[in-house]
mmCIF file of the C-alpha atoms, coordinates in Angstrom:
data_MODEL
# 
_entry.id   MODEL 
# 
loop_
_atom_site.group_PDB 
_atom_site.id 
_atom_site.type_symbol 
_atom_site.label_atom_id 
_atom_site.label_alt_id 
_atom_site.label_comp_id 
_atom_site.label_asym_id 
_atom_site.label_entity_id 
_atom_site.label_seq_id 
_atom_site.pdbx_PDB_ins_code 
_atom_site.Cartn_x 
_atom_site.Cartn_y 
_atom_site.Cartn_z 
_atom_site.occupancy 
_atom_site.B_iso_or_equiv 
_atom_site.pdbx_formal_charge 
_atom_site.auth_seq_id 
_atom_site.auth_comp_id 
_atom_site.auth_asym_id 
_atom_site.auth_atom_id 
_atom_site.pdbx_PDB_model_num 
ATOM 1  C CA . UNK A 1 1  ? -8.970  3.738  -17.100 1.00 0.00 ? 1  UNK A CA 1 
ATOM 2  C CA . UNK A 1 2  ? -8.540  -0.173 -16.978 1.00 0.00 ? 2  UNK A CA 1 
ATOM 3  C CA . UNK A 1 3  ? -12.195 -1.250 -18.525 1.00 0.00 ? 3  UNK A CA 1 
ATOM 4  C CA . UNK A 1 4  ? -12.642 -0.874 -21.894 1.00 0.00 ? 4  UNK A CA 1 
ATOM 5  C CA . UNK A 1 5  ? -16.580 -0.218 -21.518 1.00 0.00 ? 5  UNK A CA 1 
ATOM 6  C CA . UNK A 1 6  ? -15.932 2.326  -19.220 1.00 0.00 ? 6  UNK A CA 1 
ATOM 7  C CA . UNK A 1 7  ? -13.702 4.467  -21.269 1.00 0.00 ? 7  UNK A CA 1 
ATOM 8  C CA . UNK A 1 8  ? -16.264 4.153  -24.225 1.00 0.00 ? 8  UNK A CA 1 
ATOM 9  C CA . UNK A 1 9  ? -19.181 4.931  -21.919 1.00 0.00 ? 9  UNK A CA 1 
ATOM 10 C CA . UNK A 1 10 ? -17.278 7.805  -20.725 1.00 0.00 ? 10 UNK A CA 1 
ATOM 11 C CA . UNK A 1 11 ? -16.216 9.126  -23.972 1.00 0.00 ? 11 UNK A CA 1 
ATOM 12 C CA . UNK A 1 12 ? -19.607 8.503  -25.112 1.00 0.00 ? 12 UNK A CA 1 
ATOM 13 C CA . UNK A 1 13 ? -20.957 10.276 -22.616 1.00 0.00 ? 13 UNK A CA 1 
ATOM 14 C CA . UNK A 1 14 ? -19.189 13.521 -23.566 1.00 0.00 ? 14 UNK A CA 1 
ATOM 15 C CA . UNK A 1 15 ? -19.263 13.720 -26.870 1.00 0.00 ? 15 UNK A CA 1 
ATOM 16 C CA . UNK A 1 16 ? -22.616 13.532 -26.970 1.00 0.00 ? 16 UNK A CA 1 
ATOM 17 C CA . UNK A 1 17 ? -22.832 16.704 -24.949 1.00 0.00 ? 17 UNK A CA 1 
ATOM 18 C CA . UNK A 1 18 ? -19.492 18.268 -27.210 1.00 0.00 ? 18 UNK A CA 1 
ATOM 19 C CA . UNK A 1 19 ? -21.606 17.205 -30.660 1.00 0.00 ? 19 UNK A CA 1 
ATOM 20 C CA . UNK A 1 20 ? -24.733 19.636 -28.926 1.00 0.00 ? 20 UNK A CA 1 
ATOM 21 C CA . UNK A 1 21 ? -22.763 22.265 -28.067 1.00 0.00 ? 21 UNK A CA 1 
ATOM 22 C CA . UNK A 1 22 ? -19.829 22.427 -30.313 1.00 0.00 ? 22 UNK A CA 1 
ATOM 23 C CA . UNK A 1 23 ? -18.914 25.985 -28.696 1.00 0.00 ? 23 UNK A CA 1 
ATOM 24 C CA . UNK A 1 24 ? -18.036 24.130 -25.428 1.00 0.00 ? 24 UNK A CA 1 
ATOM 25 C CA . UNK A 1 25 ? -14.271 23.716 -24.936 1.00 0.00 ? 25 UNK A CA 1 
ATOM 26 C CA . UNK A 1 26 ? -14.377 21.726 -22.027 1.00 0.00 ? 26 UNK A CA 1 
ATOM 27 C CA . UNK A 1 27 ? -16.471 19.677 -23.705 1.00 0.00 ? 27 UNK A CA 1 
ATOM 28 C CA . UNK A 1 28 ? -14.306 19.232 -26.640 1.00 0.00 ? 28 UNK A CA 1 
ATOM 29 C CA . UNK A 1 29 ? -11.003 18.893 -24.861 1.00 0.00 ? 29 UNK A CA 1 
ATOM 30 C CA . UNK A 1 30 ? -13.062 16.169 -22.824 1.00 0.00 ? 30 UNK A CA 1 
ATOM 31 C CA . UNK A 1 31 ? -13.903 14.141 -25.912 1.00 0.00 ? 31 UNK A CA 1 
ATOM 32 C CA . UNK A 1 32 ? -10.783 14.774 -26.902 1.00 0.00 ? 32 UNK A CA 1 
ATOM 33 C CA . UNK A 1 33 ? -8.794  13.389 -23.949 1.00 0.00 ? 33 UNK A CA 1 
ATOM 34 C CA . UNK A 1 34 ? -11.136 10.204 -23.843 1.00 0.00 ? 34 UNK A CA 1 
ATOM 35 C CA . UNK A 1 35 ? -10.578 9.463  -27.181 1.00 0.00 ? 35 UNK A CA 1 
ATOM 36 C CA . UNK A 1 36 ? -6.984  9.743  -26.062 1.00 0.00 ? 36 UNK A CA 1 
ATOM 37 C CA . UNK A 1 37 ? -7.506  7.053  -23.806 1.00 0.00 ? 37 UNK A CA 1 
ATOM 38 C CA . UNK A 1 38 ? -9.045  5.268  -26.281 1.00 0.00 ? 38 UNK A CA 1 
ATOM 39 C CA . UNK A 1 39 ? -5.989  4.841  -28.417 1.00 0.00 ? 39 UNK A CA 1 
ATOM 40 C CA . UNK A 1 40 ? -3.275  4.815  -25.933 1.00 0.00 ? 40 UNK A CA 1 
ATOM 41 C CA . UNK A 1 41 ? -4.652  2.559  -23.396 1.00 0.00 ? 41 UNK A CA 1 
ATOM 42 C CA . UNK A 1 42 ? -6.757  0.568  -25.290 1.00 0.00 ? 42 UNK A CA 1 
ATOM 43 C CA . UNK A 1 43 ? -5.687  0.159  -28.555 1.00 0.00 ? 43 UNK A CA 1 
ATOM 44 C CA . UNK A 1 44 ? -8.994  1.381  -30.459 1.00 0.00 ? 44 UNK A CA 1 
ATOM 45 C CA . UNK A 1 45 ? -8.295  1.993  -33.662 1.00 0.00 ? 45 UNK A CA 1 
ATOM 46 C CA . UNK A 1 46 ? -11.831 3.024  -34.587 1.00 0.00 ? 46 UNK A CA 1 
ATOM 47 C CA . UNK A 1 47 ? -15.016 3.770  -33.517 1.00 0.00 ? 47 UNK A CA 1 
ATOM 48 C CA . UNK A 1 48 ? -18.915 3.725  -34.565 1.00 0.00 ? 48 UNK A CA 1 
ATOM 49 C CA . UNK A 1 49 ? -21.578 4.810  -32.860 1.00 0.00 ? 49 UNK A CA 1 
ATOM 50 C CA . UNK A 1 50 ? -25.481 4.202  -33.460 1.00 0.00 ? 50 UNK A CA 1 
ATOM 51 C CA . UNK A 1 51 ? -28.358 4.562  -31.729 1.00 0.00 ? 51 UNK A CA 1 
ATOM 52 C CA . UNK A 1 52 ? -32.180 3.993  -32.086 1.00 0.00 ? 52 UNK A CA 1 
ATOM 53 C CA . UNK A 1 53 ? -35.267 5.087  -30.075 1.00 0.00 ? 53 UNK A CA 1 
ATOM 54 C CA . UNK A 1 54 ? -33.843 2.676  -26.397 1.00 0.00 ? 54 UNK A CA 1 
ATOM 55 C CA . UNK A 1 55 ? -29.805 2.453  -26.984 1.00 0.00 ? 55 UNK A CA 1 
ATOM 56 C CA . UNK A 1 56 ? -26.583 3.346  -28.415 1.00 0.00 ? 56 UNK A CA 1 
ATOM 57 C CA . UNK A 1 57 ? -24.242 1.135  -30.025 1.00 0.00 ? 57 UNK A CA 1 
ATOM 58 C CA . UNK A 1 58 ? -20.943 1.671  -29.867 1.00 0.00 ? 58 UNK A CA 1 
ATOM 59 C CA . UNK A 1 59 ? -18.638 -0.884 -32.642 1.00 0.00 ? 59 UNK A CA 1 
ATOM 60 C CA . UNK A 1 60 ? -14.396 -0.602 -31.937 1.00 0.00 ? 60 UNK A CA 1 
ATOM 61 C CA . UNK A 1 61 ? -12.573 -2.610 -33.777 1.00 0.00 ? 61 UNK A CA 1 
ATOM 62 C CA . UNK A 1 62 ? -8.614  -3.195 -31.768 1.00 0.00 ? 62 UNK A CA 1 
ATOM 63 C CA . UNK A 1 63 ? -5.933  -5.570 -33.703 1.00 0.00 ? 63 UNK A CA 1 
ATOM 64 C CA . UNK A 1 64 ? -8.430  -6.152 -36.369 1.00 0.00 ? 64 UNK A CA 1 
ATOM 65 C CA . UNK A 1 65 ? -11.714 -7.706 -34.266 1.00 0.00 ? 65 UNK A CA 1 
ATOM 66 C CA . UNK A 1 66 ? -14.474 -5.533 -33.856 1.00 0.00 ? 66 UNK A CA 1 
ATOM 67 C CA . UNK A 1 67 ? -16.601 -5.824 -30.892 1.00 0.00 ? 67 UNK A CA 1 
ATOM 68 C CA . UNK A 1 68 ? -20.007 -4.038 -29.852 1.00 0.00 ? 68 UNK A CA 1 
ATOM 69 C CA . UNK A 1 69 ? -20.987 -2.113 -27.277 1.00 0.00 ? 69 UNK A CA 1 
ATOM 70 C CA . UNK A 1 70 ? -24.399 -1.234 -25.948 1.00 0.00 ? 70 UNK A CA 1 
ATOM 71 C CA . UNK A 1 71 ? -25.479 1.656  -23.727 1.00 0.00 ? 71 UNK A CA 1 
ATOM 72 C CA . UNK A 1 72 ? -29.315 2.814  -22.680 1.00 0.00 ? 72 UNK A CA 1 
ATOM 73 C CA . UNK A 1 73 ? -30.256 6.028  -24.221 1.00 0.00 ? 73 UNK A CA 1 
ATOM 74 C CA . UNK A 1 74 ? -31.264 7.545  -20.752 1.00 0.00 ? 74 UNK A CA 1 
ATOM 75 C CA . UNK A 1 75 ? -28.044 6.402  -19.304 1.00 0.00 ? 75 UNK A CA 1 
ATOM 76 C CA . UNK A 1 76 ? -25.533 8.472  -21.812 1.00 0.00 ? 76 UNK A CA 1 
ATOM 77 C CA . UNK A 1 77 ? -27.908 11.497 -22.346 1.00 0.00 ? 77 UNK A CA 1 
ATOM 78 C CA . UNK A 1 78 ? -28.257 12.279 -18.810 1.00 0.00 ? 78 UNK A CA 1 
ATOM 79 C CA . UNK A 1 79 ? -25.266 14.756 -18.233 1.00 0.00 ? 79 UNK A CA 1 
ATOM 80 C CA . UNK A 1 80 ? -26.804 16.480 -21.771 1.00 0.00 ? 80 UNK A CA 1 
ATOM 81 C CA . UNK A 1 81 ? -30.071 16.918 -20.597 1.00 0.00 ? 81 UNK A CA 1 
ATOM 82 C CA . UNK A 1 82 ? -28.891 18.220 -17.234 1.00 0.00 ? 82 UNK A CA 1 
ATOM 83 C CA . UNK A 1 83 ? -27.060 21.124 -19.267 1.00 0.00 ? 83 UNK A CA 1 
ATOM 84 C CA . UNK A 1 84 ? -29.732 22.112 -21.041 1.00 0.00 ? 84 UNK A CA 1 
ATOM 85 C CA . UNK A 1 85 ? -32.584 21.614 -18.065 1.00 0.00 ? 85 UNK A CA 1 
ATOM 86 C CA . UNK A 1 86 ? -30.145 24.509 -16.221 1.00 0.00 ? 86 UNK A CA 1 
ATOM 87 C CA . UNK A 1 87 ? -28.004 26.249 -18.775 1.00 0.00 ? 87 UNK A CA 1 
ATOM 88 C CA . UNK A 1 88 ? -26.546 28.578 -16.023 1.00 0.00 ? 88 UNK A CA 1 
ATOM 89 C CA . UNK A 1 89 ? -24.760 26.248 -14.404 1.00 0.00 ? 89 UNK A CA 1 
ATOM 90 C CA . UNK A 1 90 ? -22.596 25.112 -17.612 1.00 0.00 ? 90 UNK A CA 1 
ATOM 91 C CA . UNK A 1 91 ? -21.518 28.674 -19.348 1.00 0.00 ? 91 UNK A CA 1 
ATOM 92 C CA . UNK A 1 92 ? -18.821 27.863 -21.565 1.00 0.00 ? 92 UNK A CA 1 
ATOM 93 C CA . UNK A 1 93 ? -15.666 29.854 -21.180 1.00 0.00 ? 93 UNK A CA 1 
ATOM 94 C CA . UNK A 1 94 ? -14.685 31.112 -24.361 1.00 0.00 ? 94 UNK A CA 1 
ATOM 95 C CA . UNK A 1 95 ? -10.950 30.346 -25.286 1.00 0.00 ? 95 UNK A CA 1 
ATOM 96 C CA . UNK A 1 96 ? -8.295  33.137 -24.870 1.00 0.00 ? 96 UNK A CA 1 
# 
């Protein structure tokens, strides 16, 4: 993943739906790999994220400097509400 914003939206995007459904392994592993990416690729050695009633904010600080991200609410809650607006589609697979 070469852009920096898109690996945060990305990993954003999916642990917002792995923080709703914490039985979701897919989900997890997801999160999991993008924060991967994260560290590997990009260097992030941490990560905030707040949001209010229109955005998120997302602050990663790399070599020391911090730098902020912003992301519409609608835009990173839209695979979450998918899930829950047809549950039936996304059964989790328990692990074996």
């Amino acid at each position: 993943m070469k852009s920096l914003q898109d690996a945060i939206y990305n990993w954003l995007t999916i642990k917002i739906v792995s923080d709703a459904r914490p039985e979701d392994t897919a989900a997890r592993e997801t999160a999991q790999m993008f924060e991967q990416i994260l560290a590997d690729d990009h260097k992030v050695e941490s990560r905030e994220v707040k949001k209010d009633a229109m955005m998120y904010y997302v602050t990663v600080s790399q070599d020391g400097n911090t730098k902020e991200y912003r992301f519409p609410r609608s835009l990173i809650e839209v695979m979450l509400e998918q899930i829950q607006q047809e549950p039936e589609k996304y059964v989790n697979f328990p692990d074996e």
